[in-house]
C-alpha positions as CSV (number, residue, x, y, z in Angstrom):
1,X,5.4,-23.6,-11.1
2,X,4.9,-20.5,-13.6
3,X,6.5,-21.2,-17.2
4,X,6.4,-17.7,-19.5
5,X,7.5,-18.6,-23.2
6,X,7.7,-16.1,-25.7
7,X,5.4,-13.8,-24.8
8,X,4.6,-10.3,-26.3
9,X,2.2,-7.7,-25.3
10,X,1.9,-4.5,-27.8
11,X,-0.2,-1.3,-27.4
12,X,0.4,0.0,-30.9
13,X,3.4,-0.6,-32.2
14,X,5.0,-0.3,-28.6
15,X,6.3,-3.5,-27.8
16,X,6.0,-3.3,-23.6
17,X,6.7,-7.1,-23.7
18,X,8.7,-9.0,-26.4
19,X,9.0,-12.2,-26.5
20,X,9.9,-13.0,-22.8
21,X,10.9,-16.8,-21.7
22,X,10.9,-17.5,-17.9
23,X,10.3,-19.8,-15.5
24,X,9.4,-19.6,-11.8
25,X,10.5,-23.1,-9.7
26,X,8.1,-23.7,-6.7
27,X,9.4,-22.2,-3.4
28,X,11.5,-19.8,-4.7
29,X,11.6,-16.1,-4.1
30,X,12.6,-15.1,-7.3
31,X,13.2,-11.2,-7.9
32,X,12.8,-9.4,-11.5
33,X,14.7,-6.1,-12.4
34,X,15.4,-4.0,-14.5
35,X,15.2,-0.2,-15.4
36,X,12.0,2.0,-15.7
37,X,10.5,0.6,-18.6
38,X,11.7,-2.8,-18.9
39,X,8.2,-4.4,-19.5
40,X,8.1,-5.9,-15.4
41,X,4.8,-4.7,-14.1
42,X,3.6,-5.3,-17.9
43,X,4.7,-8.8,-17.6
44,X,3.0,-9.2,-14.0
45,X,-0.4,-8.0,-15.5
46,X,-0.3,-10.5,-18.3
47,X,0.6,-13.4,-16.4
48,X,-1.9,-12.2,-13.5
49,X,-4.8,-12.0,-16.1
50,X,-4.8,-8.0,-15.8
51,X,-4.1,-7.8,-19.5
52,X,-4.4,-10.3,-23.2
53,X,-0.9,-11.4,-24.0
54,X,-0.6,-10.2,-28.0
55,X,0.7,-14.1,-28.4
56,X,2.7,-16.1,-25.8
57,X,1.8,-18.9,-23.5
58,X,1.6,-18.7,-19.4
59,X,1.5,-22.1,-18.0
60,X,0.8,-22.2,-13.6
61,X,1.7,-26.7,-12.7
62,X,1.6,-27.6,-16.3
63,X,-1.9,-25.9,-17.1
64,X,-2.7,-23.2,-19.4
65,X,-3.8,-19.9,-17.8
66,X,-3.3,-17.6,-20.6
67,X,-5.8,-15.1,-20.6
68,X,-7.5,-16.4,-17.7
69,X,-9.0,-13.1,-15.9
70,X,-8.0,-12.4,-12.1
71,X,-10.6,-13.8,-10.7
72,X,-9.9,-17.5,-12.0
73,X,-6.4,-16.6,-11.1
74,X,-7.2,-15.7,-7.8
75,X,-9.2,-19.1,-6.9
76,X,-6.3,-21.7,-8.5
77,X,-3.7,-20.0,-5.8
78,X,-1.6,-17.2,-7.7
79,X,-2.3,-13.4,-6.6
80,X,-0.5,-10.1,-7.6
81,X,0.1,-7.1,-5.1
82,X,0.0,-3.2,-6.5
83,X,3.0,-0.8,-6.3
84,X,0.4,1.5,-5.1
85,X,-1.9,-0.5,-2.2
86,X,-5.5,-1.1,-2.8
87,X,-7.0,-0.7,0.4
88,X,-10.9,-0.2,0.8
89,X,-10.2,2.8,3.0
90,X,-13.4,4.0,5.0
91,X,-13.1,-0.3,6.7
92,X,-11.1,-1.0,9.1
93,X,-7.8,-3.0,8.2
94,X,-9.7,-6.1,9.9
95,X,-12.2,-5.5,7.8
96,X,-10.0,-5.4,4.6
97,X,-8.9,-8.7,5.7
98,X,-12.3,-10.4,6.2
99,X,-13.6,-9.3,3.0
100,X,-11.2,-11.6,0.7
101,X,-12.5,-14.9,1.1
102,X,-14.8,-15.3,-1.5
103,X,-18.2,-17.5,-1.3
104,X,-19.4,-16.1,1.7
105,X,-22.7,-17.2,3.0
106,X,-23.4,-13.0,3.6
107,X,-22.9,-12.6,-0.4
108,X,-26.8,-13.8,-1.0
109,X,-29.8,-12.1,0.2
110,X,-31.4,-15.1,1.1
111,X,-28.9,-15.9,3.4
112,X,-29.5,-12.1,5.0
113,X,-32.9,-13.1,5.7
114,X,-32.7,-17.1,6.7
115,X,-28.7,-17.4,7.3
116,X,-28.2,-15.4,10.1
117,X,-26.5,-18.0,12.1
118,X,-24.3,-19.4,9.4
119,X,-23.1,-15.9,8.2
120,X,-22.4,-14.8,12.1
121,X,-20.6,-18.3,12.5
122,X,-18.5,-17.0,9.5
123,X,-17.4,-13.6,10.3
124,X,-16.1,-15.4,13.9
125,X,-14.1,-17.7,11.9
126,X,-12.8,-15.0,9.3
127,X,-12.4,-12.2,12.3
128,X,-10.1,-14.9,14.2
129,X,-8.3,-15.7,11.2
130,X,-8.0,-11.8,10.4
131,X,-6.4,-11.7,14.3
132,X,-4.1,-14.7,13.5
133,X,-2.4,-13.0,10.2
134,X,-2.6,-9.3,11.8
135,X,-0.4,-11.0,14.7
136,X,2.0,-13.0,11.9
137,X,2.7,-9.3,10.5
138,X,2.9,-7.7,13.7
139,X,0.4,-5.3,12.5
140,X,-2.3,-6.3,15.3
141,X,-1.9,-2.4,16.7
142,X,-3.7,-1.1,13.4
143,X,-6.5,-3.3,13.3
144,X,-9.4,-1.0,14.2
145,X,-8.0,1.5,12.4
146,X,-9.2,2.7,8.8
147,X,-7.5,1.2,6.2
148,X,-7.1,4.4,4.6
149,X,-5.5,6.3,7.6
150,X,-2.4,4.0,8.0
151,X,1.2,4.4,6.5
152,X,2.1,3.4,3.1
153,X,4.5,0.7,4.9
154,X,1.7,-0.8,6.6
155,X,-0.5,-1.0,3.5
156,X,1.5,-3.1,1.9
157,X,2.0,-5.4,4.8
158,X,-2.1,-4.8,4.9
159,X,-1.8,-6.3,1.0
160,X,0.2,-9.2,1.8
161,X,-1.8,-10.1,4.6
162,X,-4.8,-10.7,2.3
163,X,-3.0,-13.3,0.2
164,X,-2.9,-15.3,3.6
165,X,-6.5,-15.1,4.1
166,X,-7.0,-17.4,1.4
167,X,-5.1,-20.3,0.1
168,X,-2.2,-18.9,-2.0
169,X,0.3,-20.5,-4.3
170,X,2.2,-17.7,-5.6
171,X,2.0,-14.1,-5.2
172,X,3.2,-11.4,-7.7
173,X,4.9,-8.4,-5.3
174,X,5.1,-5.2,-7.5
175,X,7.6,-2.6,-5.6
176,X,6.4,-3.3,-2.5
177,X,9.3,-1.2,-0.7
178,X,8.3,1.7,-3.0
179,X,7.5,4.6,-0.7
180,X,8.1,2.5,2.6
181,X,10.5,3.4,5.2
182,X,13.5,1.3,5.7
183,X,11.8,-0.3,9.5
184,X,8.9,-1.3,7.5
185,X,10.5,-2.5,4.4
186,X,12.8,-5.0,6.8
187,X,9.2,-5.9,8.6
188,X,8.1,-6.5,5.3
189,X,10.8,-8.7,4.2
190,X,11.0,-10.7,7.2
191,X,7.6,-11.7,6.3
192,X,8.2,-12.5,3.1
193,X,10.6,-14.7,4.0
194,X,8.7,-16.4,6.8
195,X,5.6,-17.2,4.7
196,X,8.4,-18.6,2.0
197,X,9.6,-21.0,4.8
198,X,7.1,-21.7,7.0
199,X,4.0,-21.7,4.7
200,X,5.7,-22.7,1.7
201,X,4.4,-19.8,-0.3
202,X,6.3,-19.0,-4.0
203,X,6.9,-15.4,-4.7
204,X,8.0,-13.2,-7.5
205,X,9.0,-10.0,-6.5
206,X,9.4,-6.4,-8.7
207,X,11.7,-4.3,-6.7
208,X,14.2,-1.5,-7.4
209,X,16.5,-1.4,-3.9
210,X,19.1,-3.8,-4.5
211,X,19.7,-4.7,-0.8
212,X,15.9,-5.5,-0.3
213,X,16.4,-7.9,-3.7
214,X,20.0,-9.4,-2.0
215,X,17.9,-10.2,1.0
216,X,15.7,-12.2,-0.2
217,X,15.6,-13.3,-3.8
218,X,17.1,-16.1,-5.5
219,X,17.6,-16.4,-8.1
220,X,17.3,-13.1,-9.5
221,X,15.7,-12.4,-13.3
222,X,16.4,-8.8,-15.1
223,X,14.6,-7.5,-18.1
224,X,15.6,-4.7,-20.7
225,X,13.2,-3.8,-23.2
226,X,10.5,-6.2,-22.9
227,X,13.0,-9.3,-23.3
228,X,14.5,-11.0,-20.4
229,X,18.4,-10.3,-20.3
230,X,19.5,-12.6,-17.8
231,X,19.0,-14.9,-14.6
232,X,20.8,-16.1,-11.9
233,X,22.3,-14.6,-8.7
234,X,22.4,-11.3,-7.9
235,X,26.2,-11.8,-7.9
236,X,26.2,-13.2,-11.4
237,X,23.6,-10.4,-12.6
238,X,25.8,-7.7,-11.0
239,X,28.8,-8.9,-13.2
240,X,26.8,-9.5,-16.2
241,X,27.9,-7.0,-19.0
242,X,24.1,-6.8,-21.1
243,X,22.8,-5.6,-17.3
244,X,25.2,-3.2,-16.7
245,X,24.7,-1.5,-19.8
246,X,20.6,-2.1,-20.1
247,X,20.7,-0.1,-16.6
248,X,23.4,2.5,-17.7
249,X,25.0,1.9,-21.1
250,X,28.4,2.9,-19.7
251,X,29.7,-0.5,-19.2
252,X,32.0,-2.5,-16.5
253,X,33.5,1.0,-15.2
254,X,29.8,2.3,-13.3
255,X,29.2,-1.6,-12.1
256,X,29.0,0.4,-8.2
257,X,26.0,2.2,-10.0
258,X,24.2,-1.0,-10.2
259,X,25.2,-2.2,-7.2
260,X,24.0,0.6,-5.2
261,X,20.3,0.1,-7.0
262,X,20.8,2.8,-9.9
């Protein structure tokens, strides 16, 4: 679904990304590691149209989306997820929900004035729909509360429920256990997985906690310096010498290090 090849992105003479080659196969739930400063989140913004490549290609079924900003993005299927949530705190999480769709009859004052039907037949349909994924994520409890009042676990299941509000191909997960309980962050992955089986959804997934990553991802890609070390499973990444030492330069003898999500 998602071929990277060769791609760089410099701020100065920092190389964050350089020369990365990678490719995502459709229905995966593929994870990408690696230690602070690898180039992930770097890579995610590129390929999500967050930031310019320096040179490199990003290809999403065979098409070129290189440089294509977020919003194209966001309208041929492939969204991206925070490591810090993006909630529009003072709505309600329902609210945060019905709000993604875009091309809503509400979006044009003339519609205000001479749509009133059409735009209440709308917000029906999206607060129904809003219901339906609140339900999926067993987040239905929270939805009259404000977005910005909630726990950080249920933010991110607040995030992931907006990529179901719209037609999704592939989503970009950046740390989404970072700063969630471990109750949540199973809750989490259990909807991860469902949405991977039962919806067919592709996902690419940035995480540090190396049982959340055994749980769900294969295969697994890890990075080191911008440049993509190896992929496979977490097994054969685990035994993998160039991970071990990109993650703590000690060699085979602190593998357990790795292991335990050092």
């Amino acid at each position: 679904m998602i071929v990277v090849d060769d791609l760089h992105k410099h701020f100065g003479g920092f190389h964050a990304v350089d020369g990365a080659s990678l490719e995502i196969a459709e229905g995966t739930i593929t994870g990408l590691i690696g230690p602070n400063g690898a180039g992930k989140t770097t890579l995610f913004n590129v390929i999500a149209g967050v930031l310019d490549p320096t040179s490199g290609r990003v290809t999403m079924d065979g098409e070129d989306i290189t440089g294509l900003p977020p919003h194209t993005l966001f309208h041929k299927g492939l969204l991206r997820t925070f490591q810090i949530a993006h909630e529009f705190g003072s709505m309600t999480c329902r609210e945060n929900l019905m709000m993604v769709p875009g091309g809503q009859s509400g979006e044009t004052l003339w519609n205000t004035w001479f749509g009133r039907r059409r735009i209440a037949d709308e917000e029906r349909a999206l607060r129904a729909k809003a219901d339906e994924v609140m339900e999926f994520l067993t987040i239905e409890q929270i939805a009259d509360l404000k977005a910005g009042q909630v726990s950080g676990g249920q933010k991110k299941l607040l995030e992931l429920g907006r990529t179901m509000m719209v037609d999704a191909k592939i989503v970009f997960l950046d740390e989404v256990g970072a700063g969630v309980n471990r109750t949540l962050l199973y809750t989490i992955a259990d909807a991860i997985k469902r949405l991977n089986e039962e919806r067919g959804y592709t996902f690419v997934v940035i995480e540090h906690d190396m049982e959340f990553i055994d749980r769900l991802c294969d295969p697994v890609i890890c990075m080191a310096e911008g440049k993509v070390l190896a992929q496979g499973t977490l097994d054969e990444i685990k035994a993998n010498e160039q991970v071990i030492e990109a993650y703590l330069g000690t060699g085979l003898k602190n593998k357990d290090k790795l292991e335990a999500g050092a």
